[in-house]
C-alpha positions as CSV (number, residue, x, y, z in Angstrom):
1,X,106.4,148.3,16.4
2,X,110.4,148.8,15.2
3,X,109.9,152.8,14.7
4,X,108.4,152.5,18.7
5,X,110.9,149.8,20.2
6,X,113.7,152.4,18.7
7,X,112.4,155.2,20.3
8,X,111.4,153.5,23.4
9,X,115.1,152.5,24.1
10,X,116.1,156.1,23.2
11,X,114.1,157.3,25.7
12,X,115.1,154.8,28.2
13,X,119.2,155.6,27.5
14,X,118.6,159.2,27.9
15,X,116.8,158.9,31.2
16,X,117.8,158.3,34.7
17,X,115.3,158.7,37.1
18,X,112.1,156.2,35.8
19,X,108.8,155.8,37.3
20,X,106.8,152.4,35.9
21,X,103.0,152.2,36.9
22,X,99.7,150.4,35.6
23,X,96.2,150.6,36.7
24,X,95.2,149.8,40.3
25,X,95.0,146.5,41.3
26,X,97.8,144.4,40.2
27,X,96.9,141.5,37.6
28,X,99.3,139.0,36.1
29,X,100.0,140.7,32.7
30,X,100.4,144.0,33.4
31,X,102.1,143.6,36.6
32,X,104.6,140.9,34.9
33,X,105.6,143.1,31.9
34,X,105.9,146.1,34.9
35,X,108.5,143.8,36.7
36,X,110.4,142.6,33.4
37,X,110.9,146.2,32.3
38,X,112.1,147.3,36.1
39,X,114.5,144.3,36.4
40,X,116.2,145.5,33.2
41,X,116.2,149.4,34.2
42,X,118.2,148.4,37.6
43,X,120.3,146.4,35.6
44,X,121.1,149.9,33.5
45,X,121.9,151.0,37.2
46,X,118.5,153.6,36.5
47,X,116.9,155.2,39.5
48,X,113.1,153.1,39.5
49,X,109.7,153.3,40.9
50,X,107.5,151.0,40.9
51,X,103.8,152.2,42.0
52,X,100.8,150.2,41.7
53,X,97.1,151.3,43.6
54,X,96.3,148.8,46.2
55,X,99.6,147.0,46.0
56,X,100.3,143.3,44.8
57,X,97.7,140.5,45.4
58,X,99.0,137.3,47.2
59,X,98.6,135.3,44.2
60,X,101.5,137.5,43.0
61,X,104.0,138.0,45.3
62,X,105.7,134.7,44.2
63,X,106.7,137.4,41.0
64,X,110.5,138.6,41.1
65,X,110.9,142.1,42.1
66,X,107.2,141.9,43.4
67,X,108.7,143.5,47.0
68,X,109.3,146.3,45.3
69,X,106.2,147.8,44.4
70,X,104.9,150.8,46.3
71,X,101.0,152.1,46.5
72,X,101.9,155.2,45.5
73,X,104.6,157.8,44.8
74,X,106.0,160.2,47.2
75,X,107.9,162.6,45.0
76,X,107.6,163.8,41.6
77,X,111.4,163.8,40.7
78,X,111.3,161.5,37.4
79,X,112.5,162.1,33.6
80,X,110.8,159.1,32.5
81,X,106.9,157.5,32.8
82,X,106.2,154.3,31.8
83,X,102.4,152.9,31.7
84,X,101.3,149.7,31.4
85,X,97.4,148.5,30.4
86,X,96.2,151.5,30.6
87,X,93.6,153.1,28.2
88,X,93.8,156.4,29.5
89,X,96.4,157.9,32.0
90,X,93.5,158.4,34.3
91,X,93.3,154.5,34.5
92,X,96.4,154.8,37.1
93,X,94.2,155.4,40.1
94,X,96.7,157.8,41.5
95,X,96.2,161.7,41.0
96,X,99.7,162.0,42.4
97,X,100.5,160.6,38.7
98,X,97.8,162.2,37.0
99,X,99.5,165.6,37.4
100,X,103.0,164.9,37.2
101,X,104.5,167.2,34.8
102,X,104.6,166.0,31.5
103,X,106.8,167.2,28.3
104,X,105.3,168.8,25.8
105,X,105.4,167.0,22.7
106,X,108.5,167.0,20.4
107,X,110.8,169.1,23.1
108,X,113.7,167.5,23.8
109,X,115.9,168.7,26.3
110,X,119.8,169.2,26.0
111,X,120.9,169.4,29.4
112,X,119.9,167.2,32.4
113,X,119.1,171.0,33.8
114,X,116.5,171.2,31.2
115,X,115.1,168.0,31.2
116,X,114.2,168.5,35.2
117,X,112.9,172.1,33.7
118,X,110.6,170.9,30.9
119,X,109.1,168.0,32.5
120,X,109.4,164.3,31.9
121,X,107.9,161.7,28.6
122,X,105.3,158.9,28.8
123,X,105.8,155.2,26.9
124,X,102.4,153.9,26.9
125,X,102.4,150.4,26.7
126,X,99.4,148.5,26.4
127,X,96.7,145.9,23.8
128,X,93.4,147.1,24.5
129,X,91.9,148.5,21.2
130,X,90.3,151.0,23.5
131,X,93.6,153.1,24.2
132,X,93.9,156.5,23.6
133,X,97.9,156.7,22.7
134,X,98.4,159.4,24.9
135,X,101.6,158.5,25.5
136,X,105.4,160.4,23.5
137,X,105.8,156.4,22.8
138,X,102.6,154.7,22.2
139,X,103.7,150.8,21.8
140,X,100.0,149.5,21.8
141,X,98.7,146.3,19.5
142,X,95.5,145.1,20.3
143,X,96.2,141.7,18.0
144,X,98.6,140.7,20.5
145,X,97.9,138.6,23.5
146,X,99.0,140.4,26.2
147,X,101.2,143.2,27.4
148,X,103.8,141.1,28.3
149,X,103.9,139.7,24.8
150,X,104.8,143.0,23.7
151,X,107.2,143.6,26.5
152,X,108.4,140.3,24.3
153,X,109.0,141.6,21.5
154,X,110.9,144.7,23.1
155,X,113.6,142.4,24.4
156,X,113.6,140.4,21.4
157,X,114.1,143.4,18.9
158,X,117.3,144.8,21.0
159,X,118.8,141.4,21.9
160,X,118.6,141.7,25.5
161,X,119.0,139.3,28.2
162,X,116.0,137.4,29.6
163,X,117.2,135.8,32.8
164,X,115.3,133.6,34.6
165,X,113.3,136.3,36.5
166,X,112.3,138.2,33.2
167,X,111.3,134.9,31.8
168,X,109.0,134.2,35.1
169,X,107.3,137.6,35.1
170,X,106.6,137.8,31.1
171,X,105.5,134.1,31.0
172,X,103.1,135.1,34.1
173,X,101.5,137.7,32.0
174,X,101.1,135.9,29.0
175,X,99.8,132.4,30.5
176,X,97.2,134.9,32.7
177,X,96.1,136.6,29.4
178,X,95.7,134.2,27.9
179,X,94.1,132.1,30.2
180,X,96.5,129.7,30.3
181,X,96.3,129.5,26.5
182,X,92.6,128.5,26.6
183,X,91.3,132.2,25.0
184,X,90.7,133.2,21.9
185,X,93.1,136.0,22.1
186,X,96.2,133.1,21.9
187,X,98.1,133.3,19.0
188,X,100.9,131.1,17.4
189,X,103.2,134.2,19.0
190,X,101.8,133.3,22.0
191,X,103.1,129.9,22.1
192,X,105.9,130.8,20.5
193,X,106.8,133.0,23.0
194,X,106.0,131.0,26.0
195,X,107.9,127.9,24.5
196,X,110.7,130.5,24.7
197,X,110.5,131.8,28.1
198,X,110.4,128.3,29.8
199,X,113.9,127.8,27.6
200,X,115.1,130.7,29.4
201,X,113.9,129.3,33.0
202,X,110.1,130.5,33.6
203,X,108.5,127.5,35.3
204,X,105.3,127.0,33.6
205,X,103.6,124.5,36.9
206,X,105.4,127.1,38.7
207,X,103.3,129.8,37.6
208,X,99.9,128.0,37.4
209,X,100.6,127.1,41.1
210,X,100.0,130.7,42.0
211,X,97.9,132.3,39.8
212,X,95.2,129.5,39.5
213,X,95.6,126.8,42.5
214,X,96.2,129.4,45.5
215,X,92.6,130.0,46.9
216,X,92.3,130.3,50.5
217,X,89.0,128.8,52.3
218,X,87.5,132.5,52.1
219,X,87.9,132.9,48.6
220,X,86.1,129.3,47.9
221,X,82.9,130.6,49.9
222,X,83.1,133.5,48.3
223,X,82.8,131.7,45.2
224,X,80.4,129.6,46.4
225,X,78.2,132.3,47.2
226,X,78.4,133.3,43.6
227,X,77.7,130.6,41.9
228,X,74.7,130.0,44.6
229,X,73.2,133.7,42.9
230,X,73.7,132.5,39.2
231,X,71.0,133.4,37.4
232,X,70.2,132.1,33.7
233,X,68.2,135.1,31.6
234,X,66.9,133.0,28.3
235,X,65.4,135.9,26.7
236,X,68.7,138.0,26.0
237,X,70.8,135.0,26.5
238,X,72.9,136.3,29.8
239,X,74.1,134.4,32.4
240,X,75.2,136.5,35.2
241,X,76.3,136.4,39.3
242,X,75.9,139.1,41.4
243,X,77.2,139.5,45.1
244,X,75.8,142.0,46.8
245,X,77.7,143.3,50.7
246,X,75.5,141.1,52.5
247,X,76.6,138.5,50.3
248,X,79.7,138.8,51.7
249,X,79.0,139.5,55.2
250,X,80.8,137.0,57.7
251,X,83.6,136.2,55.2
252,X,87.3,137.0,56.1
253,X,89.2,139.6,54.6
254,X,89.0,137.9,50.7
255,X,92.3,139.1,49.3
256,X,92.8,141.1,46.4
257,X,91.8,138.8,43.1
258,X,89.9,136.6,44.8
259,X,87.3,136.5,41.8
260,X,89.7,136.2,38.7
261,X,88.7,133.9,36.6
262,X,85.0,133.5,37.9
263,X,83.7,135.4,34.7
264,X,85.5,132.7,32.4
265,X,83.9,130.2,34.1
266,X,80.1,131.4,34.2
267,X,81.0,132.4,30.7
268,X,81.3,128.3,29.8
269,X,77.9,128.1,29.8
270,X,76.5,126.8,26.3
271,X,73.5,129.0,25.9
272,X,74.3,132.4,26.8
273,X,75.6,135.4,24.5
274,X,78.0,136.4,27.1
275,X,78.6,136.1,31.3
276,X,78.6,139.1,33.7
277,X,79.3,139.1,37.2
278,X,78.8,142.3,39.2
279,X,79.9,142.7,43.0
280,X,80.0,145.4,45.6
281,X,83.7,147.1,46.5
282,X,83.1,149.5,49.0
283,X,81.1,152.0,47.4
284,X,81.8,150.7,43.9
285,X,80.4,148.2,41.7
286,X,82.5,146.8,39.8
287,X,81.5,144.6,36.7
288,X,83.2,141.6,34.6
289,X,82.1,140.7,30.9
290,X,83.3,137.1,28.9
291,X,82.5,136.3,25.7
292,X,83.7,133.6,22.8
293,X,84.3,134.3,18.7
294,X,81.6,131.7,18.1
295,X,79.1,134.3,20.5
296,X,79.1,137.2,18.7
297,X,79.0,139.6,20.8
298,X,81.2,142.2,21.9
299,X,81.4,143.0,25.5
300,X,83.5,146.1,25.2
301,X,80.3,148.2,23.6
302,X,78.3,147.3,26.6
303,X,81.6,148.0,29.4
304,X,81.8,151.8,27.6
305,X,78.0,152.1,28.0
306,X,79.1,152.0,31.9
307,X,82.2,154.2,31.3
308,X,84.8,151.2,31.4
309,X,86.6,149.3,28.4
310,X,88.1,146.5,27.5
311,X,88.6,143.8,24.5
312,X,85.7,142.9,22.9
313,X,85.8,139.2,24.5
314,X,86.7,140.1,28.0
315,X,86.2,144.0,29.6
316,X,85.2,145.3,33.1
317,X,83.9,148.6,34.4
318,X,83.3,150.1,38.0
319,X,80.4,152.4,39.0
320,X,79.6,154.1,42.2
321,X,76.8,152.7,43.7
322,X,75.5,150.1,45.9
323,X,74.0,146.9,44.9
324,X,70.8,145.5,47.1
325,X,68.0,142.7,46.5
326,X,64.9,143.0,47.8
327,X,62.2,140.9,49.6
328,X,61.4,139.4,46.0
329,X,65.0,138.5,45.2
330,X,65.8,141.3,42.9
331,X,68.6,143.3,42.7
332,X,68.3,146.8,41.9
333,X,71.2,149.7,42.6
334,X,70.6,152.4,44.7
């Protein structure tokens, strides 16, 4: 990643006006390493944006910077686009960034007159193994933990300064990536990092606090309803949840990542290949796949059949549809 930290900080030093973004619906890791990078663009006194679909979840908001964060952009006046956790640019949510006008590759402008002329440059930033590098700067590395864990390595490679609130948001992403260190996906760099970012200031029980111990009374029945639909299927060895609307009917407002961590924990079950838990979001269904080494299975070849992606231990997708059980107790999607 040197060749890619070097030009990533090139890119940064030659641009002014930066728009960060990741995929909708904020999650510890990506959001984190989002928050890190923005703290040290405004301390380059750069012009940011921070755009995120469907804002920051509660859980979250403890997260420096976090206020910051708009649903979507309202003006297409950047030099500079940087992604995070995204496979594809697509994965943004937001056609507003979709078709922001991009560089052609290798064209580098002289002037700041040309730069507005020929269009701004993407750093894609980002471990799934899934990614498309679709980015001028493509710093992607599916061995790593996390995103933030990159980020990481960014700051460690050009000596920057990790304050305390830098610290907080890339210890965020990597304890949530990690799963607080319980995945299979944690690595001695991991640790290593971590033991790091608490020596700068990130309070580790700080961080748990929000991201694992902050369910409201809503999002417990919620769970509860979940775990009431667990089904066992001994033939193909799948143990899966699903919550259909009605499920949910009479529930308040269950705020936005209500159900992390769900997946992980049908997915402790002994016998089963792998855990899925689907669940109706408006007029999407959107599914969650867990697996261990030890399984053998890989997840991310079942998410793709259904158009989404992942790692092959832990990936999602979303289809339109709408999820109903009949008479009998079966579900079925119409």
């Amino acid at each position: 990643m040197n060749k890619e930290f070097e030009e990533t900080k090139l890119l940064i030093d030659q641009s002014n006006r930066i728009l960060l973004t990741m995929h909708e619906r904020m999650d510890g890791d990506d959001g984190g390493a989002l928050l890190a990078i923005a703290k040290y663009l405004k301390e380059q006194d750069k012009h940011v944006t921070c755009s995120i679909k469907k804002g920051v979840p509660t859980a979250l908001r403890f997260l420096p910077g976090s206020q910051l964060i708009v649903d979507d952009i309202t003006h297409d006046d950047f030099d500079l686009l940087i992604i995070f956790g995204c496979s594809t640019l697509s994965r943004t949510g937001s056609l507003k960034i979709q078709n922001l006008p991009v560089r052609q590759a290798g064209l580098k402008p002289v002037s700041a007159e040309a730069q507005a002329e020929v269009g701004l440059e993407i750093i894609n930033i980002d471990h799934h193994p899934d990614n498309e590098l679709f980015g001028h700067v493509n710093i992607v590395d599916a061995e790593k933990s996390s995103v933030a864990e990159l980020v990481y390595d960014f700051f460690l490679h050009h000596k920057l300064k990790m304050d305390k609130d830098i610290a907080t948001c890339l210890l965020t992403g990597i304890i949530t990536d990690t799963g607080s260190f319980m995945h299979s996906n944690t690595k001695s760099s991991s640790l290593k990092a971590a033991g790091e970012l608490m020596r700068k200031g990130a309070a580790l029980d700080k961080i748990i606090r929000h991201t694992y111990k902050s369910k409201n009374e809503s999002t417990l029945k919620a769970w509860g309803k979940a775990l009431s639909n667990l089904h066992y299927d001994p033939k193909r060895k799948i143990i899966y949840s699903i919550l259909t609307e009605k499920d949910l009917e009479g529930l308040e407002a269950l705020p936005q990542g209500a159900f992390e961590g769900l997946t992980e924990t049908l997915n402790a079950y002994p016998e089963a290949k792998f855990a899925m838990f689907l669940r109706q979001d408006g007029l999407i269904i959107k599914g969650s796949l867990r697996t261990e080494p030890f399984k053998d299975t890989d997840v991310s070849r079942i998410a793709k059949i259904f158009g989404g992606g992942g790692h092959k231990m832990a990936a999602g997708f979303s289809v339109a549809g709408k999820l109903v059980r009949d008479e009998h107790s079966k579900w079925r999607v119409i």
